[in-house]
C-alpha positions in Angstrom: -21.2 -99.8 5.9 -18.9 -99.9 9.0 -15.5 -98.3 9.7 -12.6 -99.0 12.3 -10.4 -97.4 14.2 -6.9 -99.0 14.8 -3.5 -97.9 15.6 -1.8 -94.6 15.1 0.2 -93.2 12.4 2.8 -90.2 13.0 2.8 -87.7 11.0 4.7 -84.0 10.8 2.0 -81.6 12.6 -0.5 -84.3 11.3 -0.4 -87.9 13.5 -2.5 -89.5 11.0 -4.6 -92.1 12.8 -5.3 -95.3 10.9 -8.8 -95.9 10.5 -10.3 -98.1 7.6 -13.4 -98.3 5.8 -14.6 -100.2 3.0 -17.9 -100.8 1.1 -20.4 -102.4 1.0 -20.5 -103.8 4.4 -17.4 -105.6 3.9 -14.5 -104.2 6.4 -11.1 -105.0 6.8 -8.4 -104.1 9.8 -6.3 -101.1 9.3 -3.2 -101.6 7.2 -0.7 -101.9 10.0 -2.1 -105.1 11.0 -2.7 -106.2 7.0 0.2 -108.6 6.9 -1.4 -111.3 9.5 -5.1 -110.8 8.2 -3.9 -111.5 4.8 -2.3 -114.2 6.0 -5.3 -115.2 7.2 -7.7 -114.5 4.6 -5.3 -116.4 2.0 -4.6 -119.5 3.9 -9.1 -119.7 3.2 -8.3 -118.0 -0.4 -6.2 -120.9 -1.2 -8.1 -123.9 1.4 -9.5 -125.1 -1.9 -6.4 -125.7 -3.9 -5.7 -128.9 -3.0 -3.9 -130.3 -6.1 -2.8 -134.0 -4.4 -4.5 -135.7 -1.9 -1.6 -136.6 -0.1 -0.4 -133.3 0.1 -4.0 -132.7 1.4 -3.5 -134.8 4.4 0.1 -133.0 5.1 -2.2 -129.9 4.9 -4.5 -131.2 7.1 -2.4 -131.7 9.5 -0.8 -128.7 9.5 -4.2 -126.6 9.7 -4.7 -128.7 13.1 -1.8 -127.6 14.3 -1.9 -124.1 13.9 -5.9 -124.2 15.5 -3.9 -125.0 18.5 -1.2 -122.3 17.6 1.7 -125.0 18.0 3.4 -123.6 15.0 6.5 -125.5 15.7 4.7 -128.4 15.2 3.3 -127.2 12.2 6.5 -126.0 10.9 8.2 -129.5 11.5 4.8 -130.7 9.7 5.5 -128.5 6.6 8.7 -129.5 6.0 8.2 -132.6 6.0 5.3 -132.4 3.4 7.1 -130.4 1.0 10.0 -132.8 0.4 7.4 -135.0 -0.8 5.4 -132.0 -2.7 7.9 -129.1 -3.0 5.1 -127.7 -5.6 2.7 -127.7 -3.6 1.6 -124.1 -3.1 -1.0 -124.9 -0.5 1.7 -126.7 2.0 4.2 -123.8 1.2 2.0 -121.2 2.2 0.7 -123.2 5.3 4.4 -123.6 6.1 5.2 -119.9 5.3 2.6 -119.3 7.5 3.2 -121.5 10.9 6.8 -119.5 10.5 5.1 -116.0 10.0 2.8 -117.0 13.5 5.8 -118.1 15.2 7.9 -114.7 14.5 10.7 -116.1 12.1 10.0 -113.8 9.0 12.9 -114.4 7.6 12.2 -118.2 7.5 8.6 -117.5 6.1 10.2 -115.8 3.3 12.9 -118.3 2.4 9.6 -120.8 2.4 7.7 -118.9 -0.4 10.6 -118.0 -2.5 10.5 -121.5 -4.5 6.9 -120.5 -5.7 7.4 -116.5 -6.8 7.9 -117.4 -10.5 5.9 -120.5 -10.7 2.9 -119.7 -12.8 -0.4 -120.8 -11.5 -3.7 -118.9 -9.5 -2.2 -118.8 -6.5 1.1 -116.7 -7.7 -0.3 -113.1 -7.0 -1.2 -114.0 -3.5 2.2 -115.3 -2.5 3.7 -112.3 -4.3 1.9 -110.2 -1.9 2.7 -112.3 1.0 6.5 -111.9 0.1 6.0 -108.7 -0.2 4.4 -108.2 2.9 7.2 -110.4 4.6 9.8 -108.0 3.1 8.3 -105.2 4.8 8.3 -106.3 7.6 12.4 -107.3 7.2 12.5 -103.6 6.0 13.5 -104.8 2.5 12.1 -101.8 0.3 13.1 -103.0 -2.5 12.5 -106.1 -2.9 9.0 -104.9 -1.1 7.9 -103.1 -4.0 8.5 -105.2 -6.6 6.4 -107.9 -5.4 3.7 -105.7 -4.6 3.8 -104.4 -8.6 4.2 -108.1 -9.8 1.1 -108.9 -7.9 -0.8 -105.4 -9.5 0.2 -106.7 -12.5 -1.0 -110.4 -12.5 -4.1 -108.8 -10.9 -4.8 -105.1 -11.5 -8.2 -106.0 -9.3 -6.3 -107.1 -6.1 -6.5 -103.6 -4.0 -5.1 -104.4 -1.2 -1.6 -104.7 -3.3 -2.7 -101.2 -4.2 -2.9 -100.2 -0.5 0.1 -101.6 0.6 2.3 -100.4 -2.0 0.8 -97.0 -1.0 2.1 -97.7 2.5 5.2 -98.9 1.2 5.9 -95.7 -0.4 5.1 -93.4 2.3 7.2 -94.7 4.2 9.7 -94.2 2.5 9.0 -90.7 1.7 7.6 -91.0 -1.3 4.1 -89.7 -0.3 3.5 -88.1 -4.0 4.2 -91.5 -5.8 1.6 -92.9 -3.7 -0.9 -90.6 -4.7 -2.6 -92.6 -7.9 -2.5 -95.6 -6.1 -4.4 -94.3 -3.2 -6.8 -92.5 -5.7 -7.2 -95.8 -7.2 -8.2 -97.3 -4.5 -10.4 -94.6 -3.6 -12.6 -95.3 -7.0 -12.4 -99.5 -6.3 -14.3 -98.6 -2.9 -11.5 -100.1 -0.9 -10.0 -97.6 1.1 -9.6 -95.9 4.4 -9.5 -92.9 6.0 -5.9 -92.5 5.9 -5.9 -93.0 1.8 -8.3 -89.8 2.2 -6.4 -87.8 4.6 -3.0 -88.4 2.4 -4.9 -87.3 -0.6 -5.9 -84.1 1.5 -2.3 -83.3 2.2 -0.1 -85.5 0.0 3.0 -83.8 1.6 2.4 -85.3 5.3 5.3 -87.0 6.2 4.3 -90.4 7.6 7.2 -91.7 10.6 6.0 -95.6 10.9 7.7 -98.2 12.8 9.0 -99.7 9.9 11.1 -97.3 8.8 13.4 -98.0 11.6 13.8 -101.3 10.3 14.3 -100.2 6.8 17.1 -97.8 8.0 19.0 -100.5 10.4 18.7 -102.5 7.1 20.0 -100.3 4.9 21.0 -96.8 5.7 22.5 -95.4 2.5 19.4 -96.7 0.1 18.2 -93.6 -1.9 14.4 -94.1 -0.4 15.7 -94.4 3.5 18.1 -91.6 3.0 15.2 -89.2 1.4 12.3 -90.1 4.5 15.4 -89.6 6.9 15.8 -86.2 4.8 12.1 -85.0 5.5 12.2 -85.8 9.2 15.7 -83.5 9.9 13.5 -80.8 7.7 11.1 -80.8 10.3 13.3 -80.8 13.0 14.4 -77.9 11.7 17.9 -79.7 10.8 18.3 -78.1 7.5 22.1 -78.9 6.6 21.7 -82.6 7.0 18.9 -82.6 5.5 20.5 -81.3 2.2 23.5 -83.8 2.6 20.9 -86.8 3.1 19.2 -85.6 0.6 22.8 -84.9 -1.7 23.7 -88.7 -0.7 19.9 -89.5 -2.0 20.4 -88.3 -5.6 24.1 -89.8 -5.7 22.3 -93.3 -5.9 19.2 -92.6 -7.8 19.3 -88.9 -9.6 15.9 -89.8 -11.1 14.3 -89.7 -7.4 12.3 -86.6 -7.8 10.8 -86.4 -4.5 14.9 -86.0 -3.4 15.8 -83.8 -6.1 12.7 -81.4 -5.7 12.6 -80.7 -2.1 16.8 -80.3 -2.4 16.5 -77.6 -5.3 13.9 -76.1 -2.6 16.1 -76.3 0.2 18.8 -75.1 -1.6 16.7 -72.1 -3.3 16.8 -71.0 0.7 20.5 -70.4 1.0 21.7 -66.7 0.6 23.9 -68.1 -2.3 22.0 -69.2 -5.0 25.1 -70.4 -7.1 24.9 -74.2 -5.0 21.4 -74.3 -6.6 22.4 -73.3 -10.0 25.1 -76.2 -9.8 22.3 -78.6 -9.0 20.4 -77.5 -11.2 23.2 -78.2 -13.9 23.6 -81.5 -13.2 19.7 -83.3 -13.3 19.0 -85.7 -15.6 17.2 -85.3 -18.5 13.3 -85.0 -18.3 13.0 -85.1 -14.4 11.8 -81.2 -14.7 8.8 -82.3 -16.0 7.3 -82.7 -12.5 5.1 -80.5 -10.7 7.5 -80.2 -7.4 10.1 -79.5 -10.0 8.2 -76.8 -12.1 7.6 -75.1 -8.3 11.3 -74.9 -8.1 12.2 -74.0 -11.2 9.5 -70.6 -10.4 10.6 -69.9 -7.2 14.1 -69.3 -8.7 12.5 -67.4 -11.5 10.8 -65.3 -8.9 14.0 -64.8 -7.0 15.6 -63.7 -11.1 13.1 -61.3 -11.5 10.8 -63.3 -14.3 7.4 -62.7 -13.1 6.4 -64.3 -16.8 7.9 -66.9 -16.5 7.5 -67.8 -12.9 3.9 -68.3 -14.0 4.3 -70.4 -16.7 6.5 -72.7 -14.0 3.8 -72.4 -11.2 1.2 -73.0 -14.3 2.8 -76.2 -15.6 3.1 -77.4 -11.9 -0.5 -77.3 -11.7 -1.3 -78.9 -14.9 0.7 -81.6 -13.3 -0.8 -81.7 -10.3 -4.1 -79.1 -9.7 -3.9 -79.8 -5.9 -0.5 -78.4 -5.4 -1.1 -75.2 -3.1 2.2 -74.1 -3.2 1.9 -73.3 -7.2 -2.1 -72.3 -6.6 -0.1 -69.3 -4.0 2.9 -68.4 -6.2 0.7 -68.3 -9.5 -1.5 -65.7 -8.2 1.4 -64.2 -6.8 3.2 -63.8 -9.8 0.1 -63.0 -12.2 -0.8 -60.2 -10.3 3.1 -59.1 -10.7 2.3 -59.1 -14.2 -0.9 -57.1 -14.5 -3.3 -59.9 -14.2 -5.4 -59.3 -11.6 -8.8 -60.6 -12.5 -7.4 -64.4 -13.0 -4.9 -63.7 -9.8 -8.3 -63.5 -7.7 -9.4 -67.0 -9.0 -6.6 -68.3 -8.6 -5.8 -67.2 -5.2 -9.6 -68.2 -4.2 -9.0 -72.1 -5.1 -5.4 -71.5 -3.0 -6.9 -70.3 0.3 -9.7 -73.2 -0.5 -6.9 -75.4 -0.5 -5.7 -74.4 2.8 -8.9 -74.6 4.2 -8.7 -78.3 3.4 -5.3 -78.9 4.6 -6.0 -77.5 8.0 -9.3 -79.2 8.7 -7.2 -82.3 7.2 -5.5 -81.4 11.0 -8.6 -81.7 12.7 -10.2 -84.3 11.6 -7.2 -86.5 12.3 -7.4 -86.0 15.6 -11.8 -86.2 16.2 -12.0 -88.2 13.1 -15.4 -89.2 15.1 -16.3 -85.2 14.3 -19.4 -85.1 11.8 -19.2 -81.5 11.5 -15.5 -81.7 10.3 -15.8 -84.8 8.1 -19.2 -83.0 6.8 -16.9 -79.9 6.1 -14.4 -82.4 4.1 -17.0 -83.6 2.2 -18.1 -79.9 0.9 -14.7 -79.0 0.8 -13.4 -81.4 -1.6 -16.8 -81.5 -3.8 -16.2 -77.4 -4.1 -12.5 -78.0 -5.2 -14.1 -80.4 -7.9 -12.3 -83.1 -5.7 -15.7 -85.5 -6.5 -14.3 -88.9 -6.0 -12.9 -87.5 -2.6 -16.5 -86.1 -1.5 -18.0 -89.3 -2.0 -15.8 -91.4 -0.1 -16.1 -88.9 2.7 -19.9 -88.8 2.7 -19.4 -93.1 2.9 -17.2 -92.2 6.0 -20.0 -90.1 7.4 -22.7 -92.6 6.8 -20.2 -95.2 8.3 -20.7 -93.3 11.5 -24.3 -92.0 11.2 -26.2 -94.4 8.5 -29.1 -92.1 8.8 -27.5 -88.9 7.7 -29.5 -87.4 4.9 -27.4 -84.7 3.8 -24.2 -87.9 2.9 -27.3 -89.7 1.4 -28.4 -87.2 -0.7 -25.1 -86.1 -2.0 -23.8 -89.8 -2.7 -26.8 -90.2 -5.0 -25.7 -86.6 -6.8 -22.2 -87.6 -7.0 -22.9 -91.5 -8.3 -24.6 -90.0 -11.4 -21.6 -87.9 -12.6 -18.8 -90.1 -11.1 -17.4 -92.6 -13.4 -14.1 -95.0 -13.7 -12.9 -92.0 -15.9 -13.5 -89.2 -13.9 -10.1 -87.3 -12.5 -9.3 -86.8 -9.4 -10.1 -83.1 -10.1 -12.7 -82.3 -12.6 -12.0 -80.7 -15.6 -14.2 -77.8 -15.6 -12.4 -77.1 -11.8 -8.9 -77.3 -12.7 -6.9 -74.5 -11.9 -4.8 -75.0 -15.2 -7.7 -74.6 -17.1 -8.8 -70.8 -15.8 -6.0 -69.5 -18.0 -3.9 -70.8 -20.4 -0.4 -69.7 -19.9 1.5 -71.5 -22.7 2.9 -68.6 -24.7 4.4 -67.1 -21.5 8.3 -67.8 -21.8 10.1 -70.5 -20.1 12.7 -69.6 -17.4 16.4 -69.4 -19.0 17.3 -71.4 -16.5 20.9 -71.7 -18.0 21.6 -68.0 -17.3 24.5 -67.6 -15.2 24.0 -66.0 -11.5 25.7 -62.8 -11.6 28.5 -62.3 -9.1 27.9 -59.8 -6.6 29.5 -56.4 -7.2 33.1 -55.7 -6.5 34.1 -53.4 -3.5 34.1 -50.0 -4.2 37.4 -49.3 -2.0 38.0 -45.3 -1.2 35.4 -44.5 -3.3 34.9 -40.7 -1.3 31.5 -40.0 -3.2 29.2 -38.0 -0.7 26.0 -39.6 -0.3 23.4 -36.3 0.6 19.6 -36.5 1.1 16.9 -34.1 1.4 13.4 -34.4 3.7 10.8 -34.7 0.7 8.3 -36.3 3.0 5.9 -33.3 3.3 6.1 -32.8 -1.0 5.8 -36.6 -1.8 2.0 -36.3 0.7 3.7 -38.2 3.6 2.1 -36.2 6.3 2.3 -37.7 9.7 4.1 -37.2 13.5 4.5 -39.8 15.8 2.3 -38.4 19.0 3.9 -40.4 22.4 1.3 -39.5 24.6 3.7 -37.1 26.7 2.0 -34.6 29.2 3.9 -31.7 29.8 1.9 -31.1 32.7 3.0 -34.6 34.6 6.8 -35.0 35.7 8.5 -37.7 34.4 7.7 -40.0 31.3 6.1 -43.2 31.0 8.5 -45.8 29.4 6.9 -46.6 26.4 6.5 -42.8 25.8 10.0 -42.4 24.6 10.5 -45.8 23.0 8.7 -44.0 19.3 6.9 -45.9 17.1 7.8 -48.3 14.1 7.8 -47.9 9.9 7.3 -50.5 7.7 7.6 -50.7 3.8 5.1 -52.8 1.8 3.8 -53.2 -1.5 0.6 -54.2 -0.5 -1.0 -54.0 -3.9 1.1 -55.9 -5.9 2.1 -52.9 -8.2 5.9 -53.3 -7.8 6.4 -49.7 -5.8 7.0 -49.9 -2.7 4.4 -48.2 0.4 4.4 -47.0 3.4 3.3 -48.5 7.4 3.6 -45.6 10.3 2.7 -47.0 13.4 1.0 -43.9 16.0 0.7 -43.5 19.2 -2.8 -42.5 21.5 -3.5 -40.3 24.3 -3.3 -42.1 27.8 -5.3 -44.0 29.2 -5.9 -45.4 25.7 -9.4 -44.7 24.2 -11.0 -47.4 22.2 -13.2 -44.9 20.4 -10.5 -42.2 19.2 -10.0 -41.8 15.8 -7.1 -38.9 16.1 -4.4 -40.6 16.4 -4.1 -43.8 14.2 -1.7 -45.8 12.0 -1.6 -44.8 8.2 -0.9 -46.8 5.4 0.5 -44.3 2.5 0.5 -45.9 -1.3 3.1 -44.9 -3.7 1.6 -43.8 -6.5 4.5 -44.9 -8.8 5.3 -40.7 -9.3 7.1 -40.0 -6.6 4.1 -39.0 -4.9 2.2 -41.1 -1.9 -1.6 -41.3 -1.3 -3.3 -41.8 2.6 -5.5 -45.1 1.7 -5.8 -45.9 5.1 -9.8 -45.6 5.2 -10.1 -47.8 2.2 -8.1 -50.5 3.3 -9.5 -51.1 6.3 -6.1 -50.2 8.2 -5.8 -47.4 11.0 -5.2 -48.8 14.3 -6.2 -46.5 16.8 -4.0 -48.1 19.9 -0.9 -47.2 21.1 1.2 -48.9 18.3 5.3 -49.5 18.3 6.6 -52.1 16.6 5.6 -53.5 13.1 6.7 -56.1 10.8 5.5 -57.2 7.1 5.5 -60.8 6.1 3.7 -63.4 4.6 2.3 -65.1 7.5 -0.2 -67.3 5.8 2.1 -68.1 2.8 -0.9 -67.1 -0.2 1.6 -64.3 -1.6 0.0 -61.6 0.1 1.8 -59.3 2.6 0.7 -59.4 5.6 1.2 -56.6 8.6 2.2 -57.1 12.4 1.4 -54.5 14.7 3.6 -54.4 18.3 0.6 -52.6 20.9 0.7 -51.6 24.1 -2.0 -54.3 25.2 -3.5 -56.3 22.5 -1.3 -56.3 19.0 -3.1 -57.0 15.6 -2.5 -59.2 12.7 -3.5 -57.5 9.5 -4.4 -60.2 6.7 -4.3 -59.4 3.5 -7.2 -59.9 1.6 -5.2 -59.4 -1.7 -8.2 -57.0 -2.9 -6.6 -53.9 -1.6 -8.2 -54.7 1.9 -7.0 -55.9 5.5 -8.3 -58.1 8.1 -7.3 -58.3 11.5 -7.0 -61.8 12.5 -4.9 -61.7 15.6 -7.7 -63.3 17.8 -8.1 -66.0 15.1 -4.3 -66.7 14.8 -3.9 -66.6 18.8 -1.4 -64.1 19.1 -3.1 -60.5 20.0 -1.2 -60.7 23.3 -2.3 -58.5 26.6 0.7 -56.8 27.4 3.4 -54.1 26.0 5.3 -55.7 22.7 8.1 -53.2 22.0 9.2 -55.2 18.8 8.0 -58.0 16.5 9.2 -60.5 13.7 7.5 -62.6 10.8 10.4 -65.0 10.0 10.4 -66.7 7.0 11.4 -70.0 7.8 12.2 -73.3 5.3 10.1 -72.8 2.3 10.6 -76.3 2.1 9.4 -77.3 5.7 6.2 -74.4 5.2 5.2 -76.9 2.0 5.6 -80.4 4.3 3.3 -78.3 7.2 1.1 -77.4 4.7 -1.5 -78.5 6.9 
C-alpha cells in the first residue's frame, strides 16, 4: 500500500492537505489533479473500443499526435474524423481530449456533449469527464448531475463518488458529502482528506475553484451559502446572514443555508427575526440533525430543558457524530435531573473533541505516526470502525511493518462488513437513552414582548446585608501593611465576584476572588478564593475543598464562561503573576488548565473576559 502527498487544501483553522491513498497497491494522484489523470486513464479505458476501422485510423492518428503533445494538430485531426464518424465515442473523447491538453475546456465540453445520452459502455465515463470539465468551468450544476448520472449507470465507479464529494464541499455543502465519502471509505478508495472531512464534517474547504464558480454565477444558492461560511469565519456576521437570506430565497430546501441561518440568527439579542424564519421553512426540512440543534438551542433560550433534549436527541439519531448536540444533550439532561446518562453523554462529547483537534494536527504532520496512531484509537473508541481501519491502512502506508495497524486491521476485518454504520450500533449516543416521550418544542409559541416601561413608578427598592445568615463568610484581605507608607497599586484595586451554577442545579453560586500577604507565598493556605453553593434555601455552603477550587495567589479579576463549549461553566481567574483557568469537570470538580490552554500569563491582570462569540462560527471551528 502506498500513499501521496499532493497539493494543499484551505480550510477554516484546518488547511486540509490533499494526500491520497488507496488499496491494494493501487494509488492514484490527489483529487485536484483528477480531471487530467482521468483523462488519461480513460483515453486507455476506452483504447479498445474501436467500433470502425476507419475511425481507428483517425484515432490513430490522433494518439500520434498528442505523444508529441501537438494538440492542435490533433484537434484539426478530430474534427475531421468525426464528420465522417460523429458516433464514434473513441474519436470524440480523443478529440475532447487534445482540447482538454490544449486549455480550451469549454471546447472539450461542447465535443462530448453529442455522446451524454447516447447509450452504450462508454457513457458513464464521458459523463464523468463532462462533469469534470464543468468543474473546472465552475458550472455546479450541471457538475453534479453528471457526476450522479455516472453513480447511477455505475454505482461501482468511485471516483464519481470522490469527485462529487469534492464538488459538494466546495460548495459548502460539507454534510451532503458525508455518505459519499463514507462510501468511498468502505470501497477502499479513498484518501486522507475523505478521512479528515469525516473527522470534522463542518471544515470549510476554500478551493480554487470556487472562485470560478462565483465569477460564474454569483447569486446560485450553493455559491451564495460557501461565500456565507467564509464571512462567518471572518467574523462578518451580517453578511453572512443576508448571503445566507439570498441562499434560501432560491432554494428554501438548502438545509446547510437554512440551518447555520436559524443559528446565526438564534445569536441576535432579538429572537423575533428567528421566530419569523422559523415560520416560513418548508415542510419536512426540520427533520435534520443541524436543524434539530437549532430548534434546542432556541428551546434552551425558552426555558424547555425537556424538550431541548428531545431536539439535541433527535439531532443525534440523525447524525451520532454531531458534537454540538453530544454538548447541549448533556447540558440539558443534567438541567433535568439526569445526571447519571448526562456523564455518558458528556464523555462521548469531550471524546469528540479530542478527535476534532488532533483532526488539526494531523493535517499539518500528516507524516506523524503517533497522531495518525491516536486517530486510529480514537475513532475505533467512538465505534467509528470503518474510520479506524482506513487509518491503520494510512499508517501501514507509511510504516508497512507496524504491528500494532496490523493487528488491529485483522480485529476490525472480522466485524466490518458492507452493512456496518459508520457508527456502531452498540456506540451510538442515541441509543444510551431513549428520549422519545420527552415533548417536542412548541415551536409555534409566540416570543413574548418585553415588558412595558414602568414610568414614575416611585416604589423604593431597600435591601438588607444577609451575607453572614445565608453562611457567606468571607473579607477580601489586600495585603495592606499599616506599618509601610504608602500602598501598592494592586492593593486598593479589591478583588472580583462571580456567580455560577456550577452544578447544574438551577441556583445560582458564588466565586470570591482573595487576596495574599506580600511577597506572595506559594504554600499559604489563609487566604484563598472560595466557591460558596447555594443550597436552594437561601442558605450557602463553603465547597471549596471539594471542588478542587481555592486559589491561594493574589486574585482580582474573574469571569465564568464556557470556554471549551461542553456545557460546563468554566472559571477565569485575573492574578497578580500567573492567572488560572478552572475547567469544569462537570462532576462537581475543577481543573486548572491555564498552562494547557496557554494563557496563565506572568504579569498583573486587573480584569478578564470569556466572550461568547458566534455559536455558529464555534460549530465551523469545531476543530
Amino acid at each position: 500500500m502506498n500513499s501521496q502527498k499532493s497539493t494543499r487544501l484551505k480550510v477554516i483553522d484546518i488547511p486540509l492537505r490533499l494526500s491520497s491513498f488507496r488499496w491494494p497497491m493501487r494509488r492514484y494522484h490527489g483529487i485536484a489533479y483528477l480531471p487530467v489523470l482521468a483523462m488519461a486513464g480513460l483515453v486507455l479505458a476506452m483504447s479498445g473500443c474501436q467500433g470502425n476501422s476507419t475511425a481507428g485510423q483517425w484515432a490513430s492518428q490522433i494518439d500520434q499526435s498528442m505523444a508529441t503533445q501537438d494538440y492542435p494538430e490533433a484537434i484539426r485531426l478530430g474534427k475531421q474524423g468525426l464528420e465522417q464518424f460523429p458516433r464514434s465515442s473513441r474519436l470524440r473523447w480523443l478529440t475532447s481530449n487534445a482540447h482538454y491538453r490544449n486549455q480550451e475546456f469549454e471546447s472539450a465540453l461542447a465535443v462530448l456533449t453529442p455522446a451524454l445520452d447516447q447509450p452504450g459502455p462508454d457513457q458513464q465515463q464521458i459523463l464523468f469527464a463532462a462533469g469534470e470539465l464543468e468543474i473546472q468551468l465552475g458550472h455546479g450544476d450541471d457538475a453534479e448531475r453528471h457526476l450522479r448520472q455516472v453513480i447511477e449507470l455505475d454505482p461501482q465507479f468511485q471516483i464519481a463518488w470522490q469527485r462529487l464529494a469534492y464538488l459538494l464541499t466546495i460548495q459548502g455543502r460539507s454534510l451532503e458529502a458525508v455518505p459519499f465519502r463514507f462510501q468511498s471509505l468502505q470501497a477502499g478508495q479513498f484518501t486522507i482528506t475523505d478521512l479528515l472531512f469525516l473527522g470534522n464534517p463542518k471544515a470549510i474547504a476554500i478551493m480554487p475553484e470556487l472562485e470560478q464558480f462565483r465569477s460564474n454565477n454569483p447569486d446560485h444558492p450553493t455559491i451564495l451559502l460557501a461565500s456565507a461560511r467564509i464571512a462567518i469565519r471572518e467574523d462578518q456576521l451580517e453578511e453572512a446572514r443576508g448571503l445566507l437570506r439570498n441562499a434560501i430565497a432560491g432554494n428554501p430546501g438548502l438545509v446547510e443555508a437554512q440551518a447555520w441561518l436559524g443559528m446565526l440568527l438564534l445569536e441576535l439579542p432579538d429572537k423575533q427575526p428567528f421566530f419569523d424564519w422559523y415560520q416560513a421553512l418548508p415542510d419536512g426540512i426540520q427533520d435534520n440533525a443541524d436543524m434539530w440543534v437549532v430548534q434546542g438551542l432556541w428551546s434552551q433560550d425558552q426555558g424547555q430543558p425537556r424538550a431541548a433534549a428531545r431536539c439535541f436527541w433527535e439531532a443525534l439519531r440523525q447524525d451520532p457524530n454531531h458534537q454540538i448536540a453530544c454538548y447541549q444533550l448533556a447540558t440539558s439532561l443534567a438541567l433535568v435531573g439526569q445526571q447519571e446518562l448526562a456523564v455518558k453523554i458528556q464523555d462521548r462529547a469531550r471524546q469528540l473533541q479530542e478527535l476534532e483537534m488532533t483532526v488539526t494536527r494531523v493535517n499539518t504532520h500528516n507524516d506523524d505516526l503517533e497522531l495518525l496512531g491516536s486517530m486510529a484509537q480514537l475513532t475505533e473508541k467512538l465505534g467509528r470502525f470503518w474510520e479506524a481501519y482506513g487509518w491503520h491502512n494510512i499508517i501501514l502506508a507509511q510504516q508497512s511493518n507496524s504491528p500494532v495497524s496490523r493487528i488491529a486491521l485483522l480485529r476490525l476485518e472480522q466485524s466490518l462488513t458492507p452493512s456496518t454504520p459508520q457508527v456502531a450500533s452498540q456506540r451510538d449516543p442515541a441509543r444510551i437513552v431513549d428520549l422519545a416521550s420527552y415533548p417536542l418544542p412548541d415551536m409555534q409559541r409566540t416570543i413574548a414582548p418585553p415588558p412595558a416601561p414602568r414610568g414614575n413608578d416611585k416604589t423604593r427598592v431597600h435591601f438588607s446585608d444577609i451575607a453572614e445568615q445565608a453562611g457567606i463568610r468571607f473579607t477580601y484581605f489586600n495585603a495592606d501593611d499599616p506599618a509601610t507608607e504608602g500602598r501598592r497599586m494592586f492593593e486598593f484595586t479589591g478583588g472580583g465576584a462571580a456567580v455560577i451554577d456550577f452544578d447544574g442545579d438551577l441556583w445560582p453560586d458564588i466565586y470570591l476572588t482573595q487576596g495574599c500577604p506580600w511577597p506572595p507565598d506559594k504554600n499559604q493556605q489563609e487566604y484563598r478564593d472560595r466557591l460558596f453553593r447555594n443550597l436552594g434555601d437561601g442558605s450557602f455552603e463553603d465547597v471549596t475543598e471539594q471542588t478542587g477550587l481555592g486559589d491561594n495567589r493574589f486574585s482580582q479579576g474573574v469571569q465564568v464562561g464556557d470556554f471549551n463549549n461542553d456545557g460546563f461553566p468554566d472559571i477565569y481567574l485575573a492574578n497578580v503573576g500567573e492567572n488560572r483557568l478552572y475547567r469544569n469537570n462537570g462532576d462537581g470538580t475543577f481543573e486548572d488548565v491555564a498552562g494547557d490552554a496557554g494563557i496563565g500569563g506572568a504579569r498583573w491582570t486587573t480584569s478578564c473576559l470569556l466572550a461568547r462569540f458566534c455559536l455558529a462560527k464555534a460549530i465551523v471551528r469545531e476543530a
